[in-house]
MARZA-199318 format. One record per residue: residue number from 1; x, y, z of N, C-alpha, C in turn. Coordinates in pm, whole numbers, padded with zeros to 5 digits, always signed. Layout:
NODE   k   n_px   n_py   n_pz  ca_px  ca_py  ca_pz   c_px   c_py   c_pz
NODE NUM      X      Y      Z      X      Y      Z      X      Y      Z
...
! end
This chain:
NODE   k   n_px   n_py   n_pz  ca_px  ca_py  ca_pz   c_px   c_py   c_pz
NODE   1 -03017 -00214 -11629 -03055 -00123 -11733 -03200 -00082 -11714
NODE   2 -03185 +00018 -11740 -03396 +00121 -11699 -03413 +00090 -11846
NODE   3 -03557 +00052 -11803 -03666 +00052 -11909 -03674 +00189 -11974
NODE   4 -03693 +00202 -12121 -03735 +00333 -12185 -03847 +00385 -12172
NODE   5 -03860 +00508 -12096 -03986 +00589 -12065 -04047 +00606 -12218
NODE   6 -04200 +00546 -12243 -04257 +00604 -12317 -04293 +00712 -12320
NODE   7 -04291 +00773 -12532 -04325 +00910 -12543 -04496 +00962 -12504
NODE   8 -04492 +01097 -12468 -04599 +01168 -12439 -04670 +01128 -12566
NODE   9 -04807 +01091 -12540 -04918 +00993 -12629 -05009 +01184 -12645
NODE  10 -05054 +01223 -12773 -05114 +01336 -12801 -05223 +01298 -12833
NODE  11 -05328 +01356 -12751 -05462 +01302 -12790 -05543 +01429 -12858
NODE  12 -05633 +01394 -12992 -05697 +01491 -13044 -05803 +01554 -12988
NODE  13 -05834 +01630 -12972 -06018 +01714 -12908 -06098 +01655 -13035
NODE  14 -06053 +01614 -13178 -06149 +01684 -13266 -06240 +01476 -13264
NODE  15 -06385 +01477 -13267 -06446 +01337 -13248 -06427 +01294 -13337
NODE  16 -06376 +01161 -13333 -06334 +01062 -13379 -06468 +00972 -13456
NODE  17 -06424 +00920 -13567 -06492 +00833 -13694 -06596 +00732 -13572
NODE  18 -06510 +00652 -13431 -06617 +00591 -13362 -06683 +00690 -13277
NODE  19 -06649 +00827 -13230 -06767 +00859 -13152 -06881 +00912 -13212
NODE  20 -06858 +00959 -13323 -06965 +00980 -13404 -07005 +00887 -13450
NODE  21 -06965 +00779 -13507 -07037 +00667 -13589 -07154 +00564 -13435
NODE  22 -07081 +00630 -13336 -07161 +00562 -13199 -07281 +00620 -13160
NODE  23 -07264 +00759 -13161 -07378 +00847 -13129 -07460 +00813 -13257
NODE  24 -07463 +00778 -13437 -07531 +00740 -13495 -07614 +00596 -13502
NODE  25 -07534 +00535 -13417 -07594 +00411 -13386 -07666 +00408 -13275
NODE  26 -07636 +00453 -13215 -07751 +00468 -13037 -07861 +00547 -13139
NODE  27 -07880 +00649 -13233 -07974 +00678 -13252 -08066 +00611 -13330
NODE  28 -08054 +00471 -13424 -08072 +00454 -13459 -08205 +00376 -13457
NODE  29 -08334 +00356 -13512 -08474 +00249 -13440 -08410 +00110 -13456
NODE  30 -08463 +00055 -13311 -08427 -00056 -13286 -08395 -00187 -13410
NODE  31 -08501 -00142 -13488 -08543 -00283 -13628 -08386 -00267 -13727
NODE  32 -08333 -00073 -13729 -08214 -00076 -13813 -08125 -00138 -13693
NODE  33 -08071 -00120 -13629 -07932 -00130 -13489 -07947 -00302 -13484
NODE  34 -08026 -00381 -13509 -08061 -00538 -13509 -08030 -00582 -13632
NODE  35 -08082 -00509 -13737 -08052 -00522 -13926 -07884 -00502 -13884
NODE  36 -07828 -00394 -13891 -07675 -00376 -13920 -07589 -00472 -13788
NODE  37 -07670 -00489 -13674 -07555 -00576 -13579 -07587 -00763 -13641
NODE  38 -07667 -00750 -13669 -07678 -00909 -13762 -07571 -00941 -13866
NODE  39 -07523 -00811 -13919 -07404 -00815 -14041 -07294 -00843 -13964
NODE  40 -07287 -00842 -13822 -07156 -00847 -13725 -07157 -00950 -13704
NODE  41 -07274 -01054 -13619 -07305 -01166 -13571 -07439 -01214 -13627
NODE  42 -07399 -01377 -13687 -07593 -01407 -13765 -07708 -01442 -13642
NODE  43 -07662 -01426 -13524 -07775 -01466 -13398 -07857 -01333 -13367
NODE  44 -07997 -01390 -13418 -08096 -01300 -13339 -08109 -01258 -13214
NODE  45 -08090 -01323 -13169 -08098 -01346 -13028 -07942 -01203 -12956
NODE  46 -07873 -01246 -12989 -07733 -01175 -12997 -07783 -01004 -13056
NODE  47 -07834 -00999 -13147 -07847 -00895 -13184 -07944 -00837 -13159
NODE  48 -08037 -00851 -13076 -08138 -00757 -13032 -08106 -00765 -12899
NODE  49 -08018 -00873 -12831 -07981 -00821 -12649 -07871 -00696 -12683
NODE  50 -07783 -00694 -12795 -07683 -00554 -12807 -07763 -00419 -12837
NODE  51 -07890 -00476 -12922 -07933 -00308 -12943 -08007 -00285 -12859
NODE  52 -08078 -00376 -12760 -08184 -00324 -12674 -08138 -00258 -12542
NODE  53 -07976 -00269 -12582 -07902 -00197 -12424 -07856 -00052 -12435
NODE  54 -07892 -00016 -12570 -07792 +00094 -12656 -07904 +00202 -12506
NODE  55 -07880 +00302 -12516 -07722 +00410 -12590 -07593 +00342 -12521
NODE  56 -07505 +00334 -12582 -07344 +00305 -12523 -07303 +00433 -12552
NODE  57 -07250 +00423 -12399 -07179 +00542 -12382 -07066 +00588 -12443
NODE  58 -06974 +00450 -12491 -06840 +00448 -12551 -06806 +00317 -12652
NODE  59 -06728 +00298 -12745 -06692 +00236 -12803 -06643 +00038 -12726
NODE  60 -06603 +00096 -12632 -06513 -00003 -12514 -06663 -00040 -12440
NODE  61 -06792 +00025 -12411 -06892 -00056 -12348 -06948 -00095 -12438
NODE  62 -07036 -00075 -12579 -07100 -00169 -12666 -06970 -00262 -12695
NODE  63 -06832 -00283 -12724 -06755 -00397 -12747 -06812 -00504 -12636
NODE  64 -06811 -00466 -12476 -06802 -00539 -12381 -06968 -00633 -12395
NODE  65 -07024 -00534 -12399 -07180 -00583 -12407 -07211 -00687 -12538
NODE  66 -07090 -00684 -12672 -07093 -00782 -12746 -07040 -00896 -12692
NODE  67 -06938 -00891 -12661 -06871 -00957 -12570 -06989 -01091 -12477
NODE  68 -06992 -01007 -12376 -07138 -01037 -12295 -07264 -01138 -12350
NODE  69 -07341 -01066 -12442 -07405 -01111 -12542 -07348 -01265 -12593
NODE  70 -07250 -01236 -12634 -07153 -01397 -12747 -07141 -01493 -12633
NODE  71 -07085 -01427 -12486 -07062 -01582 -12368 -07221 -01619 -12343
NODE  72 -07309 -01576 -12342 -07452 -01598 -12331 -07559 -01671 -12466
NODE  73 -07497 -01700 -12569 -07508 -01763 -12666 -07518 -01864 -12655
NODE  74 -07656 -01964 -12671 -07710 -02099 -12667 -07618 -02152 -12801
NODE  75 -07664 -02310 -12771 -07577 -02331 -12892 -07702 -02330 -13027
NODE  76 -07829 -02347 -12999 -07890 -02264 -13143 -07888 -02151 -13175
NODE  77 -07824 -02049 -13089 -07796 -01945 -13160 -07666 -01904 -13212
NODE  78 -07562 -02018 -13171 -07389 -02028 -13238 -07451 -02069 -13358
NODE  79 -07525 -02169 -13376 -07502 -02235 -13501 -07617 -02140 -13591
NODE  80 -07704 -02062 -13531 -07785 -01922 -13614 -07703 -01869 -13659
NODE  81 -07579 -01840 -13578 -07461 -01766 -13655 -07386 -01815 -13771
NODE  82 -07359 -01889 -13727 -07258 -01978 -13836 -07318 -02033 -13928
NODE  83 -07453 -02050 -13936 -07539 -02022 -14069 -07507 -01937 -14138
NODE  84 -07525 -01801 -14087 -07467 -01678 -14183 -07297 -01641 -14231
NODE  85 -07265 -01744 -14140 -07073 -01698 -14215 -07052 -01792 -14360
NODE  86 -06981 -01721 -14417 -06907 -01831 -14480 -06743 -01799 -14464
NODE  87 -06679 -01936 -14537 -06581 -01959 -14462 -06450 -01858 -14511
NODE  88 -06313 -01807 -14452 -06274 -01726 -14530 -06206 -01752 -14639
NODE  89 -06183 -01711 -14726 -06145 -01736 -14914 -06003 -01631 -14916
NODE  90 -05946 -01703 -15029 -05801 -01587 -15081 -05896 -01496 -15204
NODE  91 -05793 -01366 -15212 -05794 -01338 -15291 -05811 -01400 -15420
NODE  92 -05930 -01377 -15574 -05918 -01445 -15665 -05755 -01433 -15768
NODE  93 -05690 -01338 -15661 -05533 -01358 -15760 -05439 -01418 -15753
NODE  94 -05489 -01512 -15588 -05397 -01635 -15546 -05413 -01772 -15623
NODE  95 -05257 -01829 -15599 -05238 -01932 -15696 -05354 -02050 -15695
NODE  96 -05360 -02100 -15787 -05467 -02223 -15810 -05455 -02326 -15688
NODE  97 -05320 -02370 -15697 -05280 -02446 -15541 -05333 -02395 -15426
NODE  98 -05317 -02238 -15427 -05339 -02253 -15248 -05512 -02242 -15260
NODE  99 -05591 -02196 -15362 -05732 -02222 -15346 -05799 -02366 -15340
NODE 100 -05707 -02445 -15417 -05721 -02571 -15414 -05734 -02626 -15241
NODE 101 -05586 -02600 -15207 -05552 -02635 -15069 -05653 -02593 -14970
NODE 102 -05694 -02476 -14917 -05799 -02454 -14849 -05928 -02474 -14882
NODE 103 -05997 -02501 -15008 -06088 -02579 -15040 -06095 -02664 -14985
NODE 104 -05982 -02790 -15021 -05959 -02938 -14932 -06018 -02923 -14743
NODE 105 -05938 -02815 -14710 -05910 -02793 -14573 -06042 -02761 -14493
NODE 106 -06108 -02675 -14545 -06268 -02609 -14540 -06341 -02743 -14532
NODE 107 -06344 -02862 -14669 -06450 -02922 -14649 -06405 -03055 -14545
NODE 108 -06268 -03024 -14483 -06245 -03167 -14397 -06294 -03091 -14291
NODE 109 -06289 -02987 -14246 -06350 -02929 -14125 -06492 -02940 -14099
NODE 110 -06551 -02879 -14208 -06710 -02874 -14210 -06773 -02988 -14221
NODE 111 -06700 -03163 -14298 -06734 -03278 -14223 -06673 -03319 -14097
NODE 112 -06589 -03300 -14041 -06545 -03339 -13916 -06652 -03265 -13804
NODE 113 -06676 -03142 -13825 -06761 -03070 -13691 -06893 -02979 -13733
NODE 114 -06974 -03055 -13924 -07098 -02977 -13919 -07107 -02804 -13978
NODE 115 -07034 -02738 -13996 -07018 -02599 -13996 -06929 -02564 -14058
NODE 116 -06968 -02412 -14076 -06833 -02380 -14150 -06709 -02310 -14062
NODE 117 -06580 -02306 -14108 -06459 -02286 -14017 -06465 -02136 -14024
NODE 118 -06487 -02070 -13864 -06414 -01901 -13883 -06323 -01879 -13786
NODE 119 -06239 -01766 -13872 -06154 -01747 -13716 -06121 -01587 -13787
NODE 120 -06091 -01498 -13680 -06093 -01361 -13661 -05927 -01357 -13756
NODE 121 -05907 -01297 -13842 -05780 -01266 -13908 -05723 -01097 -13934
NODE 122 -05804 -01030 -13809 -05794 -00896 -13771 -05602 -00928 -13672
NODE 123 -05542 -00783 -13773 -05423 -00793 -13727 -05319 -00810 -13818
NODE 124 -05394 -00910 -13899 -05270 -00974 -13970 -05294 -00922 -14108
NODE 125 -05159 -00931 -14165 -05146 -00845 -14316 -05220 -00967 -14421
NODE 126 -05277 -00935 -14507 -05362 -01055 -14650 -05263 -01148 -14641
NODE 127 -05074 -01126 -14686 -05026 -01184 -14745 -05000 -01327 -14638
NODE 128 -05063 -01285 -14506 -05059 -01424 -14388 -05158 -01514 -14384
NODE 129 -05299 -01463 -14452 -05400 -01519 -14429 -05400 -01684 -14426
NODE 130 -05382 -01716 -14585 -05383 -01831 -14604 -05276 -01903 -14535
NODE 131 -05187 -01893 -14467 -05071 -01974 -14403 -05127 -01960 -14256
NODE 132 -05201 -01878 -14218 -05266 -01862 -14088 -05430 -01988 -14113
NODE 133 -05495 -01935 -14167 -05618 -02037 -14185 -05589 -02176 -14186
NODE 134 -05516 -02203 -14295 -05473 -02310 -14313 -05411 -02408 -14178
NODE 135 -05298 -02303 -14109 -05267 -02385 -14016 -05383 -02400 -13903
NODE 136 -05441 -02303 -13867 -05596 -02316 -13778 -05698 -02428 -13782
NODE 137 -05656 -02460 -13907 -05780 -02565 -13988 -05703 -02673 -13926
NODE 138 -05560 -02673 -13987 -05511 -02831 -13957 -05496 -02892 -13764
NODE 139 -05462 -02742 -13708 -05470 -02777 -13552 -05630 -02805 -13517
NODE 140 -05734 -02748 -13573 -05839 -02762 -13471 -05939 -02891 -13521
NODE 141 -05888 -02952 -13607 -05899 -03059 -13663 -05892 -03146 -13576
NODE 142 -05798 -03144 -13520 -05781 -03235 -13347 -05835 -03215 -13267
NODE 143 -05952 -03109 -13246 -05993 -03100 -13131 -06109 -03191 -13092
NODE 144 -06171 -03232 -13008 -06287 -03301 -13027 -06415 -03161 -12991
NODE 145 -06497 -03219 -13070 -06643 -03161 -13051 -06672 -03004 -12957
NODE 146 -06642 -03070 -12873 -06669 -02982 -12728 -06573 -02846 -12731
NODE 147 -06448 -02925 -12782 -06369 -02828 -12702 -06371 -02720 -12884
NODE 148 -06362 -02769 -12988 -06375 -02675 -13080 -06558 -02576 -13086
NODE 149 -06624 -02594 -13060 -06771 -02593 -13012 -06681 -02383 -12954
NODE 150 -06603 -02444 -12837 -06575 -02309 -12778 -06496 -02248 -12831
NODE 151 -06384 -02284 -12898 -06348 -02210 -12981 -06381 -02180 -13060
NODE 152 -06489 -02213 -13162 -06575 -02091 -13266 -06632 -02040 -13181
NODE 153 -06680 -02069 -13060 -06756 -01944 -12990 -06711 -01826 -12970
NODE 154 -06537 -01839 -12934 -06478 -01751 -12921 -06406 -01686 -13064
NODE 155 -06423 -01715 -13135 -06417 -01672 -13281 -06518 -01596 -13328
NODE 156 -06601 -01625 -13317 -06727 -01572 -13334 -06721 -01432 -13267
NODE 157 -06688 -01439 -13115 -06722 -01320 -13049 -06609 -01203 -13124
NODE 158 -06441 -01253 -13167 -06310 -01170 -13196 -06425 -01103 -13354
NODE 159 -06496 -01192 -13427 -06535 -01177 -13519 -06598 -01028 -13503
NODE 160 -06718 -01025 -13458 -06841 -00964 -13380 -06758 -00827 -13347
NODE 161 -06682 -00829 -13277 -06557 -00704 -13228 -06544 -00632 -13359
NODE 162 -06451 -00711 -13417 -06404 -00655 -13537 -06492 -00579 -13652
NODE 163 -06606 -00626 -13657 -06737 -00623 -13763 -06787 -00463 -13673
NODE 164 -06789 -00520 -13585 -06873 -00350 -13455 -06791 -00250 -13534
NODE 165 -06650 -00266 -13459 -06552 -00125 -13481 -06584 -00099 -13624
NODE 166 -06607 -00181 -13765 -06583 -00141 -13900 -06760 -00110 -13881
NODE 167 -06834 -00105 -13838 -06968 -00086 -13855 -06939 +00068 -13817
NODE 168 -06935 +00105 -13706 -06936 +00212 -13592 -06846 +00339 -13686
NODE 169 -06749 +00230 -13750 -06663 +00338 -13821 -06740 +00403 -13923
NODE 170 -06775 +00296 -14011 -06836 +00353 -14133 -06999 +00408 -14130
NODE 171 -07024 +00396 -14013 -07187 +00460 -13911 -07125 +00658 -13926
NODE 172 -07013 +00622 -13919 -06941 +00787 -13814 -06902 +00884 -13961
NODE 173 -06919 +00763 -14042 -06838 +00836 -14193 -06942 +00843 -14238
NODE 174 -07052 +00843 -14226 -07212 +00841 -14306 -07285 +01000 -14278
NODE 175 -07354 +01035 -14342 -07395 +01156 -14332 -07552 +01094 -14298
NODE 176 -07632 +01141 -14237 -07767 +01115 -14190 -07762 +00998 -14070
NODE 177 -07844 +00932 -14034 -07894 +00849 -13887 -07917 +00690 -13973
NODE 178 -07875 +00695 -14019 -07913 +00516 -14132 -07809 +00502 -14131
NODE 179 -07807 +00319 -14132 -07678 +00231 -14067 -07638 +00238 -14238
NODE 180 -07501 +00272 -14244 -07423 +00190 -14426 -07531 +00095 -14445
NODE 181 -07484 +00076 -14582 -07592 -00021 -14643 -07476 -00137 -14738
NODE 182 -07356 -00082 -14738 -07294 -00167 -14839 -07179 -00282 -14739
NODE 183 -07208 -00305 -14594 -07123 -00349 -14531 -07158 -00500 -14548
NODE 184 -07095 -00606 -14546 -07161 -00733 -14593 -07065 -00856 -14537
NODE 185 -07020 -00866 -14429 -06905 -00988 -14389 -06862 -01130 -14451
NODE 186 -07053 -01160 -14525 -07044 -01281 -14568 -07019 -01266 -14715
! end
């Protein structure tokens, strides 16, 4: 049996929410592009090697250069970061139990490994969150030191991704050269 030829993919001429919200960020003075990429990632360090490389040409090279940036991350500047997260929360319209439950879960993590627990939940619909966190919490609970150490690193970076594109977006939906002001992760 043949595979189904995918349909002809229609691409628009008219610029898109990131190429404009990109060209507003390459324009931006260095002190704002460091202020708004800090709301992405809490490392200084991280956020002035991403703006000091700007102009990006495209959406896909400032991702990579975050990218870049996050594997080059000392571990005082993971834990600069993870200073600024906090951990993720339900909705206040979820049941008493499951706030209860990830309460519990949050503070066995943050005594077991120091920090608070993040993990990227880009993708998934609200109504998964808490059955996703929750189980994240209870697997990485097992990990020792080291090896969870890299996996928030790499959390951190899915984080950082995700935070860019909603920055870049709402950069592109802004009228004037100033980064949003109401974007806030933590």
């Amino acid at each position: 049996m043949e595979a189904p030829v995918p349909e002809p993919v229609s691409v628009s001429t008219r610029p898109s929410a990131h190429s404009s919200g990109l060209a507003h960020f390459n324009a931006w003075h260095r002190e704002q592009a460091e202020d708004a990429l800090l709301e992405c990632c809490g490392s200084t360090r991280w956020a002035q090697r991403v703006a000091a490389h700007r102009p990006y040409p495209d959406l896909d090279t400032l991702l990579a250069a975050s990218d870049e940036a996050g594997y080059d991350l000392a571990p005082a500047d993971l834990a600069e970061a993870l200073a600024w997260e906090s951990a993720p929360c339900l909705h206040h319209d979820a049941p008493r139990a499951a706030h209860l439950a990830l309460r519990a879960a949050h503070a066995a993590y943050e005594s077991r490994f120091g920090h608070v627990f993040v993990i990227s939940l880009d993708g998934l619909r609200p109504s998964q969150h808490v059955d996703q966190v929750l189980a994240a919490i209870r697997t990485r609970l097992a990990h020792d030191p080291d090896e969870e150490r890299a996996l928030t690193a790499e959390e951190m970076r899915r984080l950082a991704r995700g935070r860019i594109i909603e920055l870049v977006t709402e950069a592109g939906r802004a009228s004037g050269p100033f980064p949003p002001v109401a974007y806030d992760p933590r």
